[in-house]
N, CA and C of each residue as an Amber inpcrd file, in Angstrom:
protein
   441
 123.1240000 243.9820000 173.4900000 123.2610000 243.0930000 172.3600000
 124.6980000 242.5810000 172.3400000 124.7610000 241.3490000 172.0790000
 126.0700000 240.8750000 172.2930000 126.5050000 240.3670000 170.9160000
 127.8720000 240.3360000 170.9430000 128.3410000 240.0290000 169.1960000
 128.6000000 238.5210000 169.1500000 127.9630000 237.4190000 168.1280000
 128.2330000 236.0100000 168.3550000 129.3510000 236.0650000 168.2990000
 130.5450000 234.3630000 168.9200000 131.8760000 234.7130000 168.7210000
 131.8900000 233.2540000 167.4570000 130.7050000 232.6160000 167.6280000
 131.0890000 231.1000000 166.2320000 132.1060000 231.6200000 165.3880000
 132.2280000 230.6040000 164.7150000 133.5370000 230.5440000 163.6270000
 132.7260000 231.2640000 162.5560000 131.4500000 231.1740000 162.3010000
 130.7160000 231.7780000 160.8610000 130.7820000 233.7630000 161.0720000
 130.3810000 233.7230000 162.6880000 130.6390000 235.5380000 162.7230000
 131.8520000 236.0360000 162.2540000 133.1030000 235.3800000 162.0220000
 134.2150000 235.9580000 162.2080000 135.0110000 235.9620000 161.1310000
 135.1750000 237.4420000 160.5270000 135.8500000 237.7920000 159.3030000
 136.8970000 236.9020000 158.6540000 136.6240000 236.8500000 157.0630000
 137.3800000 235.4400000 156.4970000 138.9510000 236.1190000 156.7620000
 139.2730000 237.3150000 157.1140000 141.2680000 237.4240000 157.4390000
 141.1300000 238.5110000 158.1880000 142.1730000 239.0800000 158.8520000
 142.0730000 239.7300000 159.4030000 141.3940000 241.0970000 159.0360000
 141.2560000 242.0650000 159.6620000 140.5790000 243.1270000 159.3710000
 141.4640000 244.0040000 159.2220000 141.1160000 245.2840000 158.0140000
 142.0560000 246.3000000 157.9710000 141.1110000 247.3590000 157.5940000
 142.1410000 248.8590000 157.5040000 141.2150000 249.8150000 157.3650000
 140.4990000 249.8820000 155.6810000 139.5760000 250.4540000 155.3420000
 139.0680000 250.0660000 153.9430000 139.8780000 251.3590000 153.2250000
 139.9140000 251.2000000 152.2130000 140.3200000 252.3410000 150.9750000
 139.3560000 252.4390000 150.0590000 139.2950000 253.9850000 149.5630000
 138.7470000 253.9390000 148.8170000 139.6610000 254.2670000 147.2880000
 138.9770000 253.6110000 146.6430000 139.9670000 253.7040000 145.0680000
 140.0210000 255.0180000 144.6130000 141.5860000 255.3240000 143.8970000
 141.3600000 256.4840000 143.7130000 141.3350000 257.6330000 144.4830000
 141.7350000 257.4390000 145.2990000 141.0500000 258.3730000 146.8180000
 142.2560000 259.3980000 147.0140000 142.7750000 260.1430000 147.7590000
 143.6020000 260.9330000 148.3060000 143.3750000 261.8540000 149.1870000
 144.0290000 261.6990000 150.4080000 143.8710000 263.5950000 151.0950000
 145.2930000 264.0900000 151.8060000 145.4080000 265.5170000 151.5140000
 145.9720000 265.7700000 151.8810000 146.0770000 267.1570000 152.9530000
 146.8430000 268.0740000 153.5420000 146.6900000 269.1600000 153.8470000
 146.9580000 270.4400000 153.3470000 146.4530000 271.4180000 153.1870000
 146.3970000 272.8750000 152.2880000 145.7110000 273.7500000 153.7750000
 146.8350000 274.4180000 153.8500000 146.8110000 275.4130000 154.5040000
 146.5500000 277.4660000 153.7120000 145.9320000 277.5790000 154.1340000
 145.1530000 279.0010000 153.1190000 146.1610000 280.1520000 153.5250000
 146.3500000 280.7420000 152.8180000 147.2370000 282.2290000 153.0050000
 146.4150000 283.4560000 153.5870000 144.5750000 283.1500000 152.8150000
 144.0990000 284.0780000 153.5530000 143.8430000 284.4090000 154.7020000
 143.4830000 283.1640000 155.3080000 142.6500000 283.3370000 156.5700000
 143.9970000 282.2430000 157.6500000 144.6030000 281.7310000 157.2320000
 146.2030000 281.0110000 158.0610000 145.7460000 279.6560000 158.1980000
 144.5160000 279.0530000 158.4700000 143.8520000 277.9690000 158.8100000
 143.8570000 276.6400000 157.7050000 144.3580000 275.3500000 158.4360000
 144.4960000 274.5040000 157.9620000 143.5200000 273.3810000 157.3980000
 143.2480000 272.9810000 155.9770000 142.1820000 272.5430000 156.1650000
 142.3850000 270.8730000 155.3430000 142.2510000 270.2240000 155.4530000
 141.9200000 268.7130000 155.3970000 141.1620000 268.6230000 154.2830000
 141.7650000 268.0800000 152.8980000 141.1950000 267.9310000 151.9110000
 141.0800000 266.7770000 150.9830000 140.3780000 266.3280000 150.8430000
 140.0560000 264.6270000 150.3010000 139.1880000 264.8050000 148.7160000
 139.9610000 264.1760000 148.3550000 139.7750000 264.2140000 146.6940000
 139.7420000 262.6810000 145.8660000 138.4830000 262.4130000 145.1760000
 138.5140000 261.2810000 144.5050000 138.1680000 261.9370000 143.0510000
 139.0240000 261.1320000 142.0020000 139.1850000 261.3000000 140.5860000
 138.4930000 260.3160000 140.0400000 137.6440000 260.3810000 138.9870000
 137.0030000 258.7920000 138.3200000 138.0680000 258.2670000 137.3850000
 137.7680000 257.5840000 137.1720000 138.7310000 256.1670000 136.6920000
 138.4990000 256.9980000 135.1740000 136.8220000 256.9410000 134.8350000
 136.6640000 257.7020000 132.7920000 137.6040000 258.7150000 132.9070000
 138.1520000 259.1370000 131.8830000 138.7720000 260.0220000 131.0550000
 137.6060000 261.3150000 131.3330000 138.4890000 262.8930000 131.5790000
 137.3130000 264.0500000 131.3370000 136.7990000 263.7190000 130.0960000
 135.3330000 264.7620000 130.1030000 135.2090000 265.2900000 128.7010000
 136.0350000 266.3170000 128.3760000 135.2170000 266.7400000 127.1030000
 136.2660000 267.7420000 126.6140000 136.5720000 268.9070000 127.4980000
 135.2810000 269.6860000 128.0760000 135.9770000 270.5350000 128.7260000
 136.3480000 270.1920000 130.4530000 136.3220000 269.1230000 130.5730000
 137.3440000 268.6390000 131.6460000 135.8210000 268.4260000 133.3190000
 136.4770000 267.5530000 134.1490000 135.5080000 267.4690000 135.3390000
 135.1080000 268.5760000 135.6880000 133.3350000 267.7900000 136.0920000
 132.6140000 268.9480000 136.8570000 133.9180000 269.1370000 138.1040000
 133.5600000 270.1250000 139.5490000 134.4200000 270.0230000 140.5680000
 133.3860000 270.2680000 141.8470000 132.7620000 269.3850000 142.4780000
 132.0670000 269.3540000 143.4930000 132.7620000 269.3530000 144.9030000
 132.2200000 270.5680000 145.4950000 133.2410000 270.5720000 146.7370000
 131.7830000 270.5290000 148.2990000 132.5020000 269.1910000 149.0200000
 131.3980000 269.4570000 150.1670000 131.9940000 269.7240000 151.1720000
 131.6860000 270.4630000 152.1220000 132.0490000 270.7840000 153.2110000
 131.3870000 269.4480000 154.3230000 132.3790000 269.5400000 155.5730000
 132.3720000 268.2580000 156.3780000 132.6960000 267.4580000 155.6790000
 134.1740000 266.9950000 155.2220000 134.5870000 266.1840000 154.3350000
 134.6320000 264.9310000 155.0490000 135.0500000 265.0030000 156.2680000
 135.5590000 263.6880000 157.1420000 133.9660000 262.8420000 157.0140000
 132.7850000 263.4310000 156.9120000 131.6620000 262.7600000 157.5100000
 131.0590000 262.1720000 155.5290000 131.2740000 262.7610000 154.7420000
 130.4820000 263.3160000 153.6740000 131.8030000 262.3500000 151.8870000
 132.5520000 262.1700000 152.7400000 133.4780000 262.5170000 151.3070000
 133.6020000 260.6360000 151.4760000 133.3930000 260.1410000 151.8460000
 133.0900000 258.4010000 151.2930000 132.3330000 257.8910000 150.8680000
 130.6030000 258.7030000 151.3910000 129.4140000 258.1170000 150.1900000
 129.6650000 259.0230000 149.5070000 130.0580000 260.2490000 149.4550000
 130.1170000 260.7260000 147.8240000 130.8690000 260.5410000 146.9410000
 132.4390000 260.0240000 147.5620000 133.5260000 259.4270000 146.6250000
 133.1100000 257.7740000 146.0540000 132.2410000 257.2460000 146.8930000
 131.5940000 256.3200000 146.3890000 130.9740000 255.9540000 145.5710000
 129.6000000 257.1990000 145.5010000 128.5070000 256.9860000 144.8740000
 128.7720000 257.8700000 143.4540000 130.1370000 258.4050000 143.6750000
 130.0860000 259.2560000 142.0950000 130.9760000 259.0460000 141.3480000
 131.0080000 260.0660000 140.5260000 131.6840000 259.4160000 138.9710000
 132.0930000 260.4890000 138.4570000 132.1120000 261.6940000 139.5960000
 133.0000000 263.3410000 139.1160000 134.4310000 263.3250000 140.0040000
 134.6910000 264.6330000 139.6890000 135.5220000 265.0460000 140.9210000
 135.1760000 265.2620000 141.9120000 135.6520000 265.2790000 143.6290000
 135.4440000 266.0990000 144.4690000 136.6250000 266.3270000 145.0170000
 136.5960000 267.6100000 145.4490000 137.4750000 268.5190000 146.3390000
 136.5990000 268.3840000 147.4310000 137.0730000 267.8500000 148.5670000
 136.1570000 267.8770000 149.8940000 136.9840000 268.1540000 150.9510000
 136.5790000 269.1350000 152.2780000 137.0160000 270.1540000 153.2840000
 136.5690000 268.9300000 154.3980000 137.4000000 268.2470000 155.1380000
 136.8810000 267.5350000 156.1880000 137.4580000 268.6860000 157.4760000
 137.3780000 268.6220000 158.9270000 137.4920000 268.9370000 160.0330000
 136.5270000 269.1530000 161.0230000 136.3980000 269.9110000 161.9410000
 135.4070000 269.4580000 163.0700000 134.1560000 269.9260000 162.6680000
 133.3390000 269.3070000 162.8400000 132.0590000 269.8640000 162.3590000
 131.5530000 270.9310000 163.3000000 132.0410000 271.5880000 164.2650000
 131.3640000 272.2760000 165.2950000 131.9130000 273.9420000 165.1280000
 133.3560000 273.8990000 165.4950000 133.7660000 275.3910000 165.5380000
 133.6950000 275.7490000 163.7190000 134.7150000 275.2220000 163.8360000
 135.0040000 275.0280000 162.2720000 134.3040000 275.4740000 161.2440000
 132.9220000 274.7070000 160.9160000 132.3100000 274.7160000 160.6540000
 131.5560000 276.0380000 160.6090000 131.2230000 276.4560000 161.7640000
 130.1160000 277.3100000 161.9820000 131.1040000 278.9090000 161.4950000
 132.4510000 278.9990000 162.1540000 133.6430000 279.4320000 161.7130000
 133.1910000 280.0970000 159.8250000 133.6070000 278.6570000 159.3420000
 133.8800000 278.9230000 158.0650000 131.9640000 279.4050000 157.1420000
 131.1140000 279.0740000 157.7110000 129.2620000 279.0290000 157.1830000
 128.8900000 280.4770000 157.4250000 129.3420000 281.2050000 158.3210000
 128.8040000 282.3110000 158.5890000 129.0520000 283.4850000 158.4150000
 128.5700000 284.6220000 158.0280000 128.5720000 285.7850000 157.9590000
 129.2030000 286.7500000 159.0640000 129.7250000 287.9830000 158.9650000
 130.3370000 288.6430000 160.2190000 128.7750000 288.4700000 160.9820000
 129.1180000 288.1420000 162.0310000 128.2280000 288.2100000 163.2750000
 128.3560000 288.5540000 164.3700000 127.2100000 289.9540000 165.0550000
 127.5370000 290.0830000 166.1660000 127.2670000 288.9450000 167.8120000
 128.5340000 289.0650000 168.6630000 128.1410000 288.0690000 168.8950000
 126.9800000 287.9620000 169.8740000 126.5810000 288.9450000 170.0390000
 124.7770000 288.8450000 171.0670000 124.1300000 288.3750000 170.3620000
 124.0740000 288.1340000 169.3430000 123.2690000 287.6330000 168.5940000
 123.1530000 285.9740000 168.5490000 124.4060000 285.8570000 168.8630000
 124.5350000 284.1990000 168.9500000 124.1380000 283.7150000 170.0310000
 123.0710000 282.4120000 170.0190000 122.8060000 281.7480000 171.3020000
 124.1220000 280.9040000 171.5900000 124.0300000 280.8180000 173.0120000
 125.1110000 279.5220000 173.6040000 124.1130000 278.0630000 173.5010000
 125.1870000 276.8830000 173.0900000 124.5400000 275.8950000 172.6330000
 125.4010000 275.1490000 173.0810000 124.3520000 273.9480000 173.9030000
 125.0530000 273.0450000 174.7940000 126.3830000 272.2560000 173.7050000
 127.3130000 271.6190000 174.4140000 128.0820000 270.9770000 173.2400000
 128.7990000 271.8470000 172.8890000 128.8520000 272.8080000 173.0600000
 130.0010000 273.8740000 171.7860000 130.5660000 274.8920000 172.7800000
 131.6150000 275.2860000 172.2460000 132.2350000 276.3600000 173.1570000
 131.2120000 277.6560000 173.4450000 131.5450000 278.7090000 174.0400000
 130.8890000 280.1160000 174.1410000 131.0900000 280.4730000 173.3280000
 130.3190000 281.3530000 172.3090000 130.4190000 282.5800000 171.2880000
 131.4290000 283.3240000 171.1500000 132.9520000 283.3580000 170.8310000
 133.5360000 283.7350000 170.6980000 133.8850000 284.3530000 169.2390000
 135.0260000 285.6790000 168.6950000 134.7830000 286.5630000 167.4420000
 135.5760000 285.9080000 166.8170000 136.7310000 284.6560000 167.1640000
 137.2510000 283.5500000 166.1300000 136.5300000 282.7400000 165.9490000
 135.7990000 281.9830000 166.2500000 134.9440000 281.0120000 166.1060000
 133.6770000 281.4780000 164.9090000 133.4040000 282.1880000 164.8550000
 132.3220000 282.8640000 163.3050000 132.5070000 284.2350000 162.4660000
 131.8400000 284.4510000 161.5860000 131.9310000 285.3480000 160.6110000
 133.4620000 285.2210000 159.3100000 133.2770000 283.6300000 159.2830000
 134.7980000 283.3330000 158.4310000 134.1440000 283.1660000 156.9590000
 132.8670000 283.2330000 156.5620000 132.3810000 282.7060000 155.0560000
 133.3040000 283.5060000 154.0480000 133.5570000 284.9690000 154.3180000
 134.1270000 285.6800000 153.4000000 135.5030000 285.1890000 153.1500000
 136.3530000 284.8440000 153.9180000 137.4660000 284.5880000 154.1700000
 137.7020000 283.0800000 153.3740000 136.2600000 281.8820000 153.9110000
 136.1420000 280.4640000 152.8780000 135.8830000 280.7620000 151.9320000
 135.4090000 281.4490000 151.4490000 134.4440000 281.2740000 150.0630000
 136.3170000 281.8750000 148.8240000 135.9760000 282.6200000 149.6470000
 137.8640000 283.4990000 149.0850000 139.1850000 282.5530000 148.9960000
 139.3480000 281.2930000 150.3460000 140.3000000 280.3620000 149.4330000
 139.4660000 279.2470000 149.1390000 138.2910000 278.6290000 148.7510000
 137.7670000 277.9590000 147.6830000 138.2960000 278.6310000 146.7960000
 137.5080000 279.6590000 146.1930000 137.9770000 280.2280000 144.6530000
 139.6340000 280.4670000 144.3990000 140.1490000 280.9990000 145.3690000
 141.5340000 281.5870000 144.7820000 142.4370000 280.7250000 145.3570000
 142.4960000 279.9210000 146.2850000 143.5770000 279.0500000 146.1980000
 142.6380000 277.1160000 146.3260000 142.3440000 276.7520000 146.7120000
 141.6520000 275.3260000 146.1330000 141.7340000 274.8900000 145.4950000
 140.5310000 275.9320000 143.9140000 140.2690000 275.3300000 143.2890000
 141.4630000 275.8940000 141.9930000 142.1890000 276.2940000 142.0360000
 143.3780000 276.4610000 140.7730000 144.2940000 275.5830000 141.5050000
 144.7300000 275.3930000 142.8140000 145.3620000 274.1210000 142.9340000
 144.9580000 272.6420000 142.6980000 143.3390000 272.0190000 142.8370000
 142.9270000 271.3270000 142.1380000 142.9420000 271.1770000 140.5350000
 142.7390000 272.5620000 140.1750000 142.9500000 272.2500000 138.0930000
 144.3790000 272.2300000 137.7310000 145.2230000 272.4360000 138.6440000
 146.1150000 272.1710000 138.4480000 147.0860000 270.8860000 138.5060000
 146.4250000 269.8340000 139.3040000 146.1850000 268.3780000 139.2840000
 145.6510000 267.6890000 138.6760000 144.2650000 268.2820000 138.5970000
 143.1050000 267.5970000 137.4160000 142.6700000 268.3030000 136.6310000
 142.3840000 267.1740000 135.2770000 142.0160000 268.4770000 134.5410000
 140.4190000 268.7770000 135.0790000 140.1720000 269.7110000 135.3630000
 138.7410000 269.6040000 136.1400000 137.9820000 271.1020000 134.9740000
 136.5970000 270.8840000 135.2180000 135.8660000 272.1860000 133.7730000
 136.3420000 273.3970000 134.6020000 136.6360000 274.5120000 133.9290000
 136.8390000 275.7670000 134.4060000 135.3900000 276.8690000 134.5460000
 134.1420000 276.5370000 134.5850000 133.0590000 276.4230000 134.8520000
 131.9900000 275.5250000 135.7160000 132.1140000 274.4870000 135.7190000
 130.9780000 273.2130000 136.1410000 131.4800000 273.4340000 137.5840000
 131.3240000 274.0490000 138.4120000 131.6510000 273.8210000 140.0320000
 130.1930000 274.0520000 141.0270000 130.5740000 273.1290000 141.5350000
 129.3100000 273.3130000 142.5140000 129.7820000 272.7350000 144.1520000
 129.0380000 273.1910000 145.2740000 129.0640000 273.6420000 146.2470000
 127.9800000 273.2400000 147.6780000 128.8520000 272.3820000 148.1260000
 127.2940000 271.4780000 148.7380000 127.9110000 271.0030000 150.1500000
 126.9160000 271.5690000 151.0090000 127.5620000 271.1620000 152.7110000
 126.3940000 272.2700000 153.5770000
């Protein structure tokens, strides 16, 4: 498939990268576990309620955190980085590793690469999200958890 080159295909100015309003990310590195993690945060424009923003946090931020900073109207705290080690890293339970199949695409089963959930779930709660309420006023209850 080829791209027309007419004068009508071709963007009214030059092209740049898009923003999203409101938007921010920055880096937060965890004390527990040493690992650096990539965090993207959009605030709504309304005023909290009284007891302050829900705080929705998704994991795979890089893939996840533009239709949801898009399509919403809360907070999010969102974790972008590789979706592969990372990922599987931070999702899982101690695991032995015979247990793990090798899977094309991904490194070998190695004992850094999984059994990190205890370690995520530990700086979500204790360092994240009090550094987020400490930016926003966000509810000290309403949190939820989606990836």
């Amino acid at each position: 498939m080829s791209i027309p080159t007419n004068e009508a295909a071709k963007p009214p100015s030059e092209p740049r990268p898009a923003e999203l309003p409101s938007a921010i990310e920055f880096d937060m590195t965890s004390k527990i576990n040493g690992r650096t993690y990539r965090i993207f945060v959009s605030a709504p424009f309304a005023p909290p309620s009284e007891g302050g923003y829900p705080l929705i946090i998704f994991t795979d931020g890089n893939m996840t955190f533009p239709l949801a900073a898009a399509m919403g109207g809360t907070m999010f705290g969102l974790l972008g980085g590789k979706p592969s080690v990372s990922r599987t890293r931070d999702l899982t339970p101690p695991t032995p590793l015979d247990a793990i199949p090798s899977q094309p695409g991904l490194p070998p089963p190695a004992p850094e690469n999984y059994g990190g959930a205890d370690d995520f779930l530990r700086f979500l709660i204790e360092e994240l999200k009090p550094a987020l309420a400490a930016a926003y006023p966000i509810s000290a209850d309403d949190h939820t958890l989606y990836g």
